[in-house]
Predicted model as a PDB file, atoms N, CA, C, CB and O in Angstrom, pLDDT in the B-factor column:
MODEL        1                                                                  
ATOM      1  N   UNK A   1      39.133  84.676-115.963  1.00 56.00           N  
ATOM      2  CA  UNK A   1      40.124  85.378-116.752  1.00 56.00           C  
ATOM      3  C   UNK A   1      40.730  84.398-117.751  1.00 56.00           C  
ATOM      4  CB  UNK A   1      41.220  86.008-115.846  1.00 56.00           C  
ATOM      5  O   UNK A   1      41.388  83.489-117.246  1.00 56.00           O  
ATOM      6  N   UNK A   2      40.610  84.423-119.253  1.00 57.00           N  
ATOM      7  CA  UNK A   2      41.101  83.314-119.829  1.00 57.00           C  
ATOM      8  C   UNK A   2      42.809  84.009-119.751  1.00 57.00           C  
ATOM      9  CB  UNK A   2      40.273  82.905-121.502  1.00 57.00           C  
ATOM     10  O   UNK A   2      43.391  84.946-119.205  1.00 57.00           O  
ATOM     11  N   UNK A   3      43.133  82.783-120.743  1.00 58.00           N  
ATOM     12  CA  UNK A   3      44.921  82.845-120.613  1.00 58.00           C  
ATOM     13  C   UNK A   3      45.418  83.561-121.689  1.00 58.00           C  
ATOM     14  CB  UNK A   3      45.761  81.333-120.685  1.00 58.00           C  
ATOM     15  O   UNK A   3      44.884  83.516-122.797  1.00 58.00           O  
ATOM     16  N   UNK A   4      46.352  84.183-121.452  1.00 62.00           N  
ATOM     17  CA  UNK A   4      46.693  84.820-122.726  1.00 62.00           C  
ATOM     18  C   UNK A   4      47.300  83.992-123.899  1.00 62.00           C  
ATOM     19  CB  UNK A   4      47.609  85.847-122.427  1.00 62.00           C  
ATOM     20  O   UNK A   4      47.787  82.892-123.639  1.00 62.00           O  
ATOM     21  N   UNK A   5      47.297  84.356-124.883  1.00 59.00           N  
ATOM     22  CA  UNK A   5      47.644  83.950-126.370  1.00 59.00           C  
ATOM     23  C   UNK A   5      49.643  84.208-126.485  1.00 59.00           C  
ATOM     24  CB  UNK A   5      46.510  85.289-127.678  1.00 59.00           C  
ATOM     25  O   UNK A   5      50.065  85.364-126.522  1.00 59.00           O  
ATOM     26  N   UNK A   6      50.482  83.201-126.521  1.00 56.00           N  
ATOM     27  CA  UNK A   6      51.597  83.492-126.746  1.00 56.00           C  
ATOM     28  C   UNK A   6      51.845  84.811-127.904  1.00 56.00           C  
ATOM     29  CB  UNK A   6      52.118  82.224-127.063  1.00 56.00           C  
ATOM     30  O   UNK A   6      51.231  85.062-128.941  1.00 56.00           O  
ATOM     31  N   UNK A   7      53.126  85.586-127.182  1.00 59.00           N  
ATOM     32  CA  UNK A   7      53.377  87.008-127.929  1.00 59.00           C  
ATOM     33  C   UNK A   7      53.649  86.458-129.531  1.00 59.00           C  
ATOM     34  CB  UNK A   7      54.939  87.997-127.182  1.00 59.00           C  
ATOM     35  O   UNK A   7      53.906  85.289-129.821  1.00 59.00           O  
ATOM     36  N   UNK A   8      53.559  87.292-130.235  1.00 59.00           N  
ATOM     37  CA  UNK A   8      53.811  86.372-132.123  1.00 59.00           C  
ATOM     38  C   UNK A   8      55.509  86.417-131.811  1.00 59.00           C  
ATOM     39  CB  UNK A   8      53.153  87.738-134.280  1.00 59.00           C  
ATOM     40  O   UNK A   8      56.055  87.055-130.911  1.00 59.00           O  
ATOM     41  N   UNK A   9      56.050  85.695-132.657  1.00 55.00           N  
ATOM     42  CA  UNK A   9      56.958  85.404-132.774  1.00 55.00           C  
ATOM     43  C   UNK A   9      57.897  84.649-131.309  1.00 55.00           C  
ATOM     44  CB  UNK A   9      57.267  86.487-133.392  1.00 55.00           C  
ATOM     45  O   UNK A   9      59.104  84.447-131.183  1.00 55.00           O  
ATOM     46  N   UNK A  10      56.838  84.397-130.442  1.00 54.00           N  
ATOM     47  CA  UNK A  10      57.542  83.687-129.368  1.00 54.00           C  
ATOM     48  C   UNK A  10      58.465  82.240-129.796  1.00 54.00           C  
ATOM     49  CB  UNK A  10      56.361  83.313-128.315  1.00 54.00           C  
ATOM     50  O   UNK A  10      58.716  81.752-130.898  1.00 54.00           O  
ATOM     51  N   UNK A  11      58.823  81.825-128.432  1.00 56.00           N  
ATOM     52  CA  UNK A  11      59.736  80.607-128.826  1.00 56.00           C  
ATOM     53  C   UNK A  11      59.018  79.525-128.555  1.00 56.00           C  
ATOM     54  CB  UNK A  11      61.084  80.480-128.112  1.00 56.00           C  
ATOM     55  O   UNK A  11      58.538  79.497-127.421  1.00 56.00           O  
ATOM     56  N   UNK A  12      58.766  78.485-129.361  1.00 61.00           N  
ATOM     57  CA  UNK A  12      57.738  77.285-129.053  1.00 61.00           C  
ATOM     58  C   UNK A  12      58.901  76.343-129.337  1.00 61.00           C  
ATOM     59  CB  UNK A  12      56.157  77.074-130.103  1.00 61.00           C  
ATOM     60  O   UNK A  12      59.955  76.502-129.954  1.00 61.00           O  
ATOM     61  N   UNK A  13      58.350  75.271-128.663  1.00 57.00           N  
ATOM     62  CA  UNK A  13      59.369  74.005-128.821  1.00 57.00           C  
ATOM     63  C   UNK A  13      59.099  72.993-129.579  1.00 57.00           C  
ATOM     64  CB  UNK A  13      59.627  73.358-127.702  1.00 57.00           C  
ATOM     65  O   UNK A  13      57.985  72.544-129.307  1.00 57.00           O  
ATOM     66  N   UNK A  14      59.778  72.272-130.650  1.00 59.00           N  
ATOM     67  CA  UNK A  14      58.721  71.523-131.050  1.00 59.00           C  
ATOM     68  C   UNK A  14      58.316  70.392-130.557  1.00 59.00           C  
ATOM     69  CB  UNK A  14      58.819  71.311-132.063  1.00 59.00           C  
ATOM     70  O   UNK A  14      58.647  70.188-129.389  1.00 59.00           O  
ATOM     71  N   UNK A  15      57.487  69.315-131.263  1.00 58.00           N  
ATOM     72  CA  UNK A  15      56.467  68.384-130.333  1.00 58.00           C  
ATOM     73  C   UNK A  15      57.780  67.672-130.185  1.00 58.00           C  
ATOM     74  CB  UNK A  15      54.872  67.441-131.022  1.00 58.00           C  
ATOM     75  O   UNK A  15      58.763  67.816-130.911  1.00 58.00           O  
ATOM     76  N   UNK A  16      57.629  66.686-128.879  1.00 58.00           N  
ATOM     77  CA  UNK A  16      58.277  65.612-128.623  1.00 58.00           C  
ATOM     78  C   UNK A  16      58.413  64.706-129.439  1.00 58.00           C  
ATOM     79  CB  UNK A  16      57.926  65.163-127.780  1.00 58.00           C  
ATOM     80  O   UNK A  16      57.413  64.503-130.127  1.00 58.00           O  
ATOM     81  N   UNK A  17      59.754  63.729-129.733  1.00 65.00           N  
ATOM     82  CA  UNK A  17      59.681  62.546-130.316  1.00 65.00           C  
ATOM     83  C   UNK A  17      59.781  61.722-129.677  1.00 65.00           C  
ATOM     84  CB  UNK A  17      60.307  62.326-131.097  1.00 65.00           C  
ATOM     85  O   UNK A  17      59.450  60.715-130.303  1.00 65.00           O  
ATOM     86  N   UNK A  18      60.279  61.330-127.977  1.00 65.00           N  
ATOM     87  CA  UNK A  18      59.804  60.057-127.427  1.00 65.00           C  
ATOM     88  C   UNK A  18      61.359  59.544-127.204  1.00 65.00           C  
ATOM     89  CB  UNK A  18      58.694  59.050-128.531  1.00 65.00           C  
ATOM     90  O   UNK A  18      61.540  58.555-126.493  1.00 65.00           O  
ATOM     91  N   UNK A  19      62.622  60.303-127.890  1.00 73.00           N  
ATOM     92  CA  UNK A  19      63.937  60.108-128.165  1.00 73.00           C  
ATOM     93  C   UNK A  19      64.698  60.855-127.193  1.00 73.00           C  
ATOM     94  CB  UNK A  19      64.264  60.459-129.506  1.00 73.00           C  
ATOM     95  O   UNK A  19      65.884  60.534-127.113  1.00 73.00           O  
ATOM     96  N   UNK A  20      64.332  61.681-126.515  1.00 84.00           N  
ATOM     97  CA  UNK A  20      65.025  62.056-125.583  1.00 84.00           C  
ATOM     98  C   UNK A  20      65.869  61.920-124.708  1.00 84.00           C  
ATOM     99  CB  UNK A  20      64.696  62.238-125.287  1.00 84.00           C  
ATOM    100  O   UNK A  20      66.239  60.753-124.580  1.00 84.00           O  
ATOM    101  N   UNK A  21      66.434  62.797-123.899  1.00 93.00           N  
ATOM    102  CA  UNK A  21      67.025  62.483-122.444  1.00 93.00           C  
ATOM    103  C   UNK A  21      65.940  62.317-121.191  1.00 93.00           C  
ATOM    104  CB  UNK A  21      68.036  63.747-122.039  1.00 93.00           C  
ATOM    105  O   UNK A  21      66.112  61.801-120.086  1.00 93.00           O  
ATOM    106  N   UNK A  22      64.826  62.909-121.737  1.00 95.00           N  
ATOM    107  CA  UNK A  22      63.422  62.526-120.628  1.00 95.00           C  
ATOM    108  C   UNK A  22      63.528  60.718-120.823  1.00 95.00           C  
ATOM    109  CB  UNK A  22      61.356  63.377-121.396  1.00 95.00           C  
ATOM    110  O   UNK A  22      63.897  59.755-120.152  1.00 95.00           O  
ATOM    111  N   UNK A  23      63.066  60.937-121.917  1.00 94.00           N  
ATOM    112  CA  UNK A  23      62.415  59.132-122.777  1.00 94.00           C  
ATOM    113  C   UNK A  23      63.614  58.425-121.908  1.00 94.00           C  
ATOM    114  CB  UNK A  23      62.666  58.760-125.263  1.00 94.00           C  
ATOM    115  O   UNK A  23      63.224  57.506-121.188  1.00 94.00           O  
ATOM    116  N   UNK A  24      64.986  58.716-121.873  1.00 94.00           N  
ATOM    117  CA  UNK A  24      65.832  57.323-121.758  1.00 94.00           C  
ATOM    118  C   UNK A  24      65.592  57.559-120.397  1.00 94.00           C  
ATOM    119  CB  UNK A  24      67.563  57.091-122.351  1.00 94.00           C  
ATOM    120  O   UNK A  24      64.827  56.640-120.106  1.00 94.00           O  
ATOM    121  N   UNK A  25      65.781  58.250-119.344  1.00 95.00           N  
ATOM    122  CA  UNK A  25      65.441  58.411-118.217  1.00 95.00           C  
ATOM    123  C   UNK A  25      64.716  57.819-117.803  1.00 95.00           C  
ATOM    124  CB  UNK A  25      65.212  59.215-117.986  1.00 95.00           C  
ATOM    125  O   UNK A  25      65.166  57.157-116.868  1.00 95.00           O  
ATOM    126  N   UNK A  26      63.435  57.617-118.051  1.00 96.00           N  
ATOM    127  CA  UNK A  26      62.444  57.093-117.696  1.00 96.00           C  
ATOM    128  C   UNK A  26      61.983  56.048-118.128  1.00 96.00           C  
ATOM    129  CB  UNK A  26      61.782  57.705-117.722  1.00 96.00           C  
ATOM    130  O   UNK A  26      60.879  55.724-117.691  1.00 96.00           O  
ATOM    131  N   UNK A  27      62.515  55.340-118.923  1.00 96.00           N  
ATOM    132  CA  UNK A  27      62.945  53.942-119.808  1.00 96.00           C  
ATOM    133  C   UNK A  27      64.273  52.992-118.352  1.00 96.00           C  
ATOM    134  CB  UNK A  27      64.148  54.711-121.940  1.00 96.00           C  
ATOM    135  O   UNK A  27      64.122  51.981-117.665  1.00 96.00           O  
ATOM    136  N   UNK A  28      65.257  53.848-118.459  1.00 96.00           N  
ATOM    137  CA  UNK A  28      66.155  53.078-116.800  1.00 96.00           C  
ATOM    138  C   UNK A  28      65.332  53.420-116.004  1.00 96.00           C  
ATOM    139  CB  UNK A  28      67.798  53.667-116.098  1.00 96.00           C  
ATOM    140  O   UNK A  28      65.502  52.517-115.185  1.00 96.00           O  
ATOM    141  N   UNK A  29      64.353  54.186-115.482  1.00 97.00           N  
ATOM    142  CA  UNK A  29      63.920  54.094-113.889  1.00 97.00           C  
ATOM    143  C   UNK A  29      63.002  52.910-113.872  1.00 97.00           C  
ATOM    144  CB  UNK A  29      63.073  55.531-113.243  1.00 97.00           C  
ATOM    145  O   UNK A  29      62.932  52.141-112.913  1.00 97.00           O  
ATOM    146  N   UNK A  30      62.101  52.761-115.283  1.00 97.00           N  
ATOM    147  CA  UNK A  30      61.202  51.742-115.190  1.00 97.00           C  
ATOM    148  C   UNK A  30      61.565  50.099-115.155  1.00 97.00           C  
ATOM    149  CB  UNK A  30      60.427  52.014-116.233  1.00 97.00           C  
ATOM    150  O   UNK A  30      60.915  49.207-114.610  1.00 97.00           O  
ATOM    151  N   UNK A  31      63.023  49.977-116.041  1.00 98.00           N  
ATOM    152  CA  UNK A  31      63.540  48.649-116.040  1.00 98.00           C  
ATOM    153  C   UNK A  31      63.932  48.572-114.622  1.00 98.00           C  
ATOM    154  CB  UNK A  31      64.720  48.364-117.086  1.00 98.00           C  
ATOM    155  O   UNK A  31      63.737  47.460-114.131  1.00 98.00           O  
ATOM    156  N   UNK A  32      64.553  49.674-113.643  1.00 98.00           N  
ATOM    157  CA  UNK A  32      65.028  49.527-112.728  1.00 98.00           C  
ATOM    158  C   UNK A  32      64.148  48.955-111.572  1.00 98.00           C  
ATOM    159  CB  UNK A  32      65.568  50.543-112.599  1.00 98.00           C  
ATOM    160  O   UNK A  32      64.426  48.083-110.748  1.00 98.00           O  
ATOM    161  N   UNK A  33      63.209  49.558-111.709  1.00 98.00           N  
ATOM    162  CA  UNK A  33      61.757  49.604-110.823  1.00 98.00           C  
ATOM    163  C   UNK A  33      61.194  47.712-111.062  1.00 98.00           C  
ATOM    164  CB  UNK A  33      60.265  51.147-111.807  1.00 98.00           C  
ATOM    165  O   UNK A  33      60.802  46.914-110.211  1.00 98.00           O  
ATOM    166  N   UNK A  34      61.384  47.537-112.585  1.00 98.00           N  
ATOM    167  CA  UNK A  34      60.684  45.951-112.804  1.00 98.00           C  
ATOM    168  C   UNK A  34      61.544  45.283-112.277  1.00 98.00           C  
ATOM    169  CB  UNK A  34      60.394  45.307-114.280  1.00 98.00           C  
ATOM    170  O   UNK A  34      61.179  44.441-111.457  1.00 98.00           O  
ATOM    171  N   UNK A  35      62.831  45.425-112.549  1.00 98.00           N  
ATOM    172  CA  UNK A  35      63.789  44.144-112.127  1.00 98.00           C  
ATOM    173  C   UNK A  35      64.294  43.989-110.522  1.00 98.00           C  
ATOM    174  CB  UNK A  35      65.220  44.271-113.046  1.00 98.00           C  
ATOM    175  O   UNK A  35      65.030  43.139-110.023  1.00 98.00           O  
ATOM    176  N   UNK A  36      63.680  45.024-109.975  1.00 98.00           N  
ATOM    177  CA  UNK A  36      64.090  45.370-108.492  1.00 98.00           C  
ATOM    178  C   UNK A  36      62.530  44.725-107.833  1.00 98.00           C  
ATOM    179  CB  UNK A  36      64.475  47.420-108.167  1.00 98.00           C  
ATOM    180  O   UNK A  36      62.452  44.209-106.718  1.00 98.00           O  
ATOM    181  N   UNK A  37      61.684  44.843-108.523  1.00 98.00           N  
ATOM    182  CA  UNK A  37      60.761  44.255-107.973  1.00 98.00           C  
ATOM    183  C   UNK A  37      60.474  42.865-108.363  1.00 98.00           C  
ATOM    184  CB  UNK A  37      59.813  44.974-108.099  1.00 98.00           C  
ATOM    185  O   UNK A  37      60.044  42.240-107.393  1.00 98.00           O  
ATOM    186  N   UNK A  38      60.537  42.311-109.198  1.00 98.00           N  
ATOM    187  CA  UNK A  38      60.644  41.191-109.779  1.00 98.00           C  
ATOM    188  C   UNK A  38      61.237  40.454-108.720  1.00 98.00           C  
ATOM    189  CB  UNK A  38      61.324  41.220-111.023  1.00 98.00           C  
ATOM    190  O   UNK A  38      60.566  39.610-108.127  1.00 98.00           O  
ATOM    191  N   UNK A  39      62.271  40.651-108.453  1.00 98.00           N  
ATOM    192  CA  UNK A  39      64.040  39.859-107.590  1.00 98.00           C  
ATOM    193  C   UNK A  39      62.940  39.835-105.595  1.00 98.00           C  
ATOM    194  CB  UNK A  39      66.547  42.033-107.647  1.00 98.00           C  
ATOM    195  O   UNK A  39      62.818  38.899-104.805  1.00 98.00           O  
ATOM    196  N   UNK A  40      62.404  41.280-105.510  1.00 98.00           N  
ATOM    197  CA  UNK A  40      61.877  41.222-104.218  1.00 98.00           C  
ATOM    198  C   UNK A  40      60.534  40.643-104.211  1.00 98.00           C  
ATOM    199  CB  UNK A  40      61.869  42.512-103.620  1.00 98.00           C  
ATOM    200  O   UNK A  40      59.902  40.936-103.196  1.00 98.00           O  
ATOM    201  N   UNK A  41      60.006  40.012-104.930  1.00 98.00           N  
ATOM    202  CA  UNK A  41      58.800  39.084-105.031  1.00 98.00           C  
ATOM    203  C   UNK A  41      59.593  37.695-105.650  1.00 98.00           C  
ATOM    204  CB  UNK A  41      57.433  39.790-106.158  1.00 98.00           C  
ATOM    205  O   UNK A  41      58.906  36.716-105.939  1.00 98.00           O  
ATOM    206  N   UNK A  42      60.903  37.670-105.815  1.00 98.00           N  
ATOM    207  CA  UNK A  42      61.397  36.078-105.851  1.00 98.00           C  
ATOM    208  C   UNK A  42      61.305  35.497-107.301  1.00 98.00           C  
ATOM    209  CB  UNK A  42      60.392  35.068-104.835  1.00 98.00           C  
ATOM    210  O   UNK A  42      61.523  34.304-107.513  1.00 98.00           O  
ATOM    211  N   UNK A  43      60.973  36.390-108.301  1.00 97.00           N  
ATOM    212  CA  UNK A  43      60.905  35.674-109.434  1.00 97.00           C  
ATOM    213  C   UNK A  43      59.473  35.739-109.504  1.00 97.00           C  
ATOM    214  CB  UNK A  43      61.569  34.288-109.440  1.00 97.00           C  
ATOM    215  O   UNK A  43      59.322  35.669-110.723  1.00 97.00           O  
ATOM    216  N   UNK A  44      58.425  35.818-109.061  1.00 98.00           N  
ATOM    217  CA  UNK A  44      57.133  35.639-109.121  1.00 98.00           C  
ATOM    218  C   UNK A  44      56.816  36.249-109.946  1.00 98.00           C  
ATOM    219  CB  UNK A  44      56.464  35.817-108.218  1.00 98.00           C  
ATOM    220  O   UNK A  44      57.272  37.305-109.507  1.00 98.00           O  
ATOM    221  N   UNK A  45      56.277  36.583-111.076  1.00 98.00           N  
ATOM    222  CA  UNK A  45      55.652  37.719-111.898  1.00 98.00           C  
ATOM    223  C   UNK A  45      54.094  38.033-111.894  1.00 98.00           C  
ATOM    224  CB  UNK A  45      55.986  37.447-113.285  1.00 98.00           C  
ATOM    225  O   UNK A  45      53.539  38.934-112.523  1.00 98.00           O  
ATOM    226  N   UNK A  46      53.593  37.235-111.174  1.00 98.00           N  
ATOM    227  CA  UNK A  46      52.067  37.584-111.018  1.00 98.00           C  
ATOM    228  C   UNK A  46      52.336  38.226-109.674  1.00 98.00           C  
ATOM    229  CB  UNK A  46      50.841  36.215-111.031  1.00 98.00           C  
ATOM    230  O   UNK A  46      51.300  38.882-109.562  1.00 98.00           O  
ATOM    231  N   UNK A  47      53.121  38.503-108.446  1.00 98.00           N  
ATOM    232  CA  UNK A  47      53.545  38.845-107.348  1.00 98.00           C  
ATOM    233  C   UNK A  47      54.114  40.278-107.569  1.00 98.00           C  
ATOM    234  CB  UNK A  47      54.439  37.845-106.845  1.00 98.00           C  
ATOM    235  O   UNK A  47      53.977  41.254-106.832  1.00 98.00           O  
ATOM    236  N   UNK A  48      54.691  40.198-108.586  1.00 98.00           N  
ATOM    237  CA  UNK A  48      56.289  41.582-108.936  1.00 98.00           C  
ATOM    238  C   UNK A  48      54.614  42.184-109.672  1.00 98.00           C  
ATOM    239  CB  UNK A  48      58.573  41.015-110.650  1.00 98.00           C  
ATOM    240  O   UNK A  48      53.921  42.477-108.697  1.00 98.00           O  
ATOM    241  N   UNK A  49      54.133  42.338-110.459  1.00 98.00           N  
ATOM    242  CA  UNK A  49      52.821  42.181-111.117  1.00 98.00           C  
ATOM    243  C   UNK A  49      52.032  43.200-110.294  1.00 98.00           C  
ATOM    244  CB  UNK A  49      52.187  40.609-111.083  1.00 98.00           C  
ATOM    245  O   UNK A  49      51.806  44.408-110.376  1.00 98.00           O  
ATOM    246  N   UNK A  50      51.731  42.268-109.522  1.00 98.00           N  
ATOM    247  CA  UNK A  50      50.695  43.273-107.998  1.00 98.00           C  
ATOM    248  C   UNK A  50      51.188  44.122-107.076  1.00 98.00           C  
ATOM    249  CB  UNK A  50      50.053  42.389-106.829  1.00 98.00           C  
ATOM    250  O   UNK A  50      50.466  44.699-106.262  1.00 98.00           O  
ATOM    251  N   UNK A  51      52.491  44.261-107.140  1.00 98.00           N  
ATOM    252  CA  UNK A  51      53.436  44.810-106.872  1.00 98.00           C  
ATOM    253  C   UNK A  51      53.718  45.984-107.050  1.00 98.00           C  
ATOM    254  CB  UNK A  51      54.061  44.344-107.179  1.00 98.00           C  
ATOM    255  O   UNK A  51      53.967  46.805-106.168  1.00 98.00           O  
ATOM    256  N   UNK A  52      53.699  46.202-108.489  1.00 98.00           N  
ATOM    257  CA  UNK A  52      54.001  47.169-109.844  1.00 98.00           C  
ATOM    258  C   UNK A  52      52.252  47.785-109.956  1.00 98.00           C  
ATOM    259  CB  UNK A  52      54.696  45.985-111.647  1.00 98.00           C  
ATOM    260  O   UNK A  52      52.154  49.002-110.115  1.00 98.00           O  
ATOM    261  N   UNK A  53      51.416  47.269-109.905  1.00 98.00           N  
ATOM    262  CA  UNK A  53      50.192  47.535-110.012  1.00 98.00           C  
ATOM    263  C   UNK A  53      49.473  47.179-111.339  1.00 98.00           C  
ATOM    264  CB  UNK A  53      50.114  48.781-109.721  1.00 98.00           C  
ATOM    265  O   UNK A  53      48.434  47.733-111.700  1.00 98.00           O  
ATOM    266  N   UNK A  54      50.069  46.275-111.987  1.00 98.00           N  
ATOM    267  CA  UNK A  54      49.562  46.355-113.014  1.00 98.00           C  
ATOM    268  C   UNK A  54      49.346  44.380-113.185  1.00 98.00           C  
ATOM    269  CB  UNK A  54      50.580  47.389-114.099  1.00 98.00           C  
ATOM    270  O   UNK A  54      49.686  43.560-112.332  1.00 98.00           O  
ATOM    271  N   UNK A  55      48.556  44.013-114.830  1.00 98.00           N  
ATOM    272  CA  UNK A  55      48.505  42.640-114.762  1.00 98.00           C  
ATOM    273  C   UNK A  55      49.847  41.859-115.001  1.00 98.00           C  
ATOM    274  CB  UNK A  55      47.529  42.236-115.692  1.00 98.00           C  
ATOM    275  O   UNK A  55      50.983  42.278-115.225  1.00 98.00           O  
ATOM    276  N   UNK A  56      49.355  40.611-114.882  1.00 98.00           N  
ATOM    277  CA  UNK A  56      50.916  39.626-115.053  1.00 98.00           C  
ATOM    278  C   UNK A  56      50.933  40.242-116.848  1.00 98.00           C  
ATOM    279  CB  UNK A  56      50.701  37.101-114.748  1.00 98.00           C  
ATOM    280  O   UNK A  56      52.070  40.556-117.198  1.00 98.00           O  
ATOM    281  N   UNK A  57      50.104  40.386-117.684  1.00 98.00           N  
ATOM    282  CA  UNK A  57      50.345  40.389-119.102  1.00 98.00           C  
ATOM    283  C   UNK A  57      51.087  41.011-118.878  1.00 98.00           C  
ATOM    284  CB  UNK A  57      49.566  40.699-120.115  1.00 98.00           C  
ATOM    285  O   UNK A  57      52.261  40.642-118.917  1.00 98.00           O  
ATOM    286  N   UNK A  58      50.704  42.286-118.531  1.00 98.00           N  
ATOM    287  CA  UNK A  58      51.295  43.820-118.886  1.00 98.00           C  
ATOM    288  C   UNK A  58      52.851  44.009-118.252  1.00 98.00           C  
ATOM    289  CB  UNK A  58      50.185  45.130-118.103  1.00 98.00           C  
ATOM    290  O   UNK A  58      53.723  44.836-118.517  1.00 98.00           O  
ATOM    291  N   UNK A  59      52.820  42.943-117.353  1.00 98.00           N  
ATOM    292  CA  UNK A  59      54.619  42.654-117.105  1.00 98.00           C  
ATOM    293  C   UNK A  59      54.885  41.842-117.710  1.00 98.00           C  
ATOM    294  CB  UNK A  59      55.278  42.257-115.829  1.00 98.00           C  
ATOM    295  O   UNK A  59      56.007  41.428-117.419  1.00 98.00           O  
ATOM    296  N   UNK A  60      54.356  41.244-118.595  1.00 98.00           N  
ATOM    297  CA  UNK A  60      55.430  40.399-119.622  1.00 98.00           C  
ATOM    298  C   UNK A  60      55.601  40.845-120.616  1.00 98.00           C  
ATOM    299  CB  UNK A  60      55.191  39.157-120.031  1.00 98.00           C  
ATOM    300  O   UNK A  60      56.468  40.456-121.400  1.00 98.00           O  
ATOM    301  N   UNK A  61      54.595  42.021-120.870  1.00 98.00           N  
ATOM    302  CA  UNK A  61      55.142  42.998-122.397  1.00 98.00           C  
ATOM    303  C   UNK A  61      56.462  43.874-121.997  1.00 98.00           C  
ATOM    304  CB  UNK A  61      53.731  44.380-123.008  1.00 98.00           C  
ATOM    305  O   UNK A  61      57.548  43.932-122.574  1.00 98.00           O  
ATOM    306  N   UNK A  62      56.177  44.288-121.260  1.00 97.00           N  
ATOM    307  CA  UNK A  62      57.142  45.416-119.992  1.00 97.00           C  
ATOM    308  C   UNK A  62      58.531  44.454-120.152  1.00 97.00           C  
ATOM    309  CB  UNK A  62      56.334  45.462-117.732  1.00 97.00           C  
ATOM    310  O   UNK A  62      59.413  44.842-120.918  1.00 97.00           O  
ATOM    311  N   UNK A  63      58.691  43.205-119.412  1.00 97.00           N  
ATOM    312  CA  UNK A  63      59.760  42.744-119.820  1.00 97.00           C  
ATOM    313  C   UNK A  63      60.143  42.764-121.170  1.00 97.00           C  
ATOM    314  CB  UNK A  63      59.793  41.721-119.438  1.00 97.00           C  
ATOM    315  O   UNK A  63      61.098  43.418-121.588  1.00 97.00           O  
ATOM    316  N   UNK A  64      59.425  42.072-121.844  1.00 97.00           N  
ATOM    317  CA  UNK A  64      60.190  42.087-123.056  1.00 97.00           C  
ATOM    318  C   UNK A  64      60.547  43.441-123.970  1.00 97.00           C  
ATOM    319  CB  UNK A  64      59.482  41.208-123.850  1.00 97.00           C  
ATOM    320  O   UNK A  64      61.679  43.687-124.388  1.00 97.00           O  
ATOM    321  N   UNK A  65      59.623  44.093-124.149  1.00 96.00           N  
ATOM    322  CA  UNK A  65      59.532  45.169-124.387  1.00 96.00           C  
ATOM    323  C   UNK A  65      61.327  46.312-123.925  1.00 96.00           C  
ATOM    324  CB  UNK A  65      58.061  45.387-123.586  1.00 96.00           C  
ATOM    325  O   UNK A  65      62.001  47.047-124.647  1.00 96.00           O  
ATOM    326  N   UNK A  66      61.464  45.961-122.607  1.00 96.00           N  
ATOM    327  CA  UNK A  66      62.703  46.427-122.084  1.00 96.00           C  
ATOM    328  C   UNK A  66      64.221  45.587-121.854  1.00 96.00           C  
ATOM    329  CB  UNK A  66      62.268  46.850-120.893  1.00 96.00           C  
ATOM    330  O   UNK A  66      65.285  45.837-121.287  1.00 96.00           O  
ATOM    331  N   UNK A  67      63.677  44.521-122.597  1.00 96.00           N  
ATOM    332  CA  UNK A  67      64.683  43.101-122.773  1.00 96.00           C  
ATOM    333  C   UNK A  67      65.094  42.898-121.689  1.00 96.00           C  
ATOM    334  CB  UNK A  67      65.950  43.082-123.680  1.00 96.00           C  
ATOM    335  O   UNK A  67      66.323  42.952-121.732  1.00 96.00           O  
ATOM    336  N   UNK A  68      64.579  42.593-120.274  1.00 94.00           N  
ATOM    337  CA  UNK A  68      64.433  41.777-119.426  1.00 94.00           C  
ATOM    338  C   UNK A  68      63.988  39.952-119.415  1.00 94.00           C  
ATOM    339  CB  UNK A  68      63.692  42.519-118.895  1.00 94.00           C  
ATOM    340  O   UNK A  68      64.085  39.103-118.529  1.00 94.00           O  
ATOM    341  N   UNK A  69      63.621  39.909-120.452  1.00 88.00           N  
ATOM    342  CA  UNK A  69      63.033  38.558-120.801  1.00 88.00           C  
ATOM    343  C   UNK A  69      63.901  37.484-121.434  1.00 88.00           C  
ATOM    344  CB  UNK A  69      61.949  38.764-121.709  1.00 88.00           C  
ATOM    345  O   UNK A  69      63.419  36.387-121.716  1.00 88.00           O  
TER     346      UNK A  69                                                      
ENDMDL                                                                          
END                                                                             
């Protein structure tokens, strides 16, 4: 059964800009998440890193990026 086609003149939203109350939300959970893990791996960033799941780079863009650095 495909999906139906919105009624004409429905209400569409427009595209996201990234500026939001989502965006900042989820901008503090992530600094919250680095610097909470960071502190419970001791400062380590290749540790907070594997931690987070991601590489040591990609937590040092992440820091800076969120001015943790």
């Amino acid at each position: 059964m495909a999906a139906e086609a919105p009624a004409p003149g429905a209400d569409t939203a427009p595209a996201p800009t990234g500026t939001g109350p989502l965006d900042a939300a989820l901008t503090e959970l992530e600094t919250r998440m680095v610097r909470d893990t960071l502190a419970a791996a001791g400062g380590n960033q290749s540790e907070a890193a594997r931690r987070l799941g991601i590489s040591r780079v990609g937590l040092v863009k992440k820091l800076t990026r969120l001015g943790l650095r």
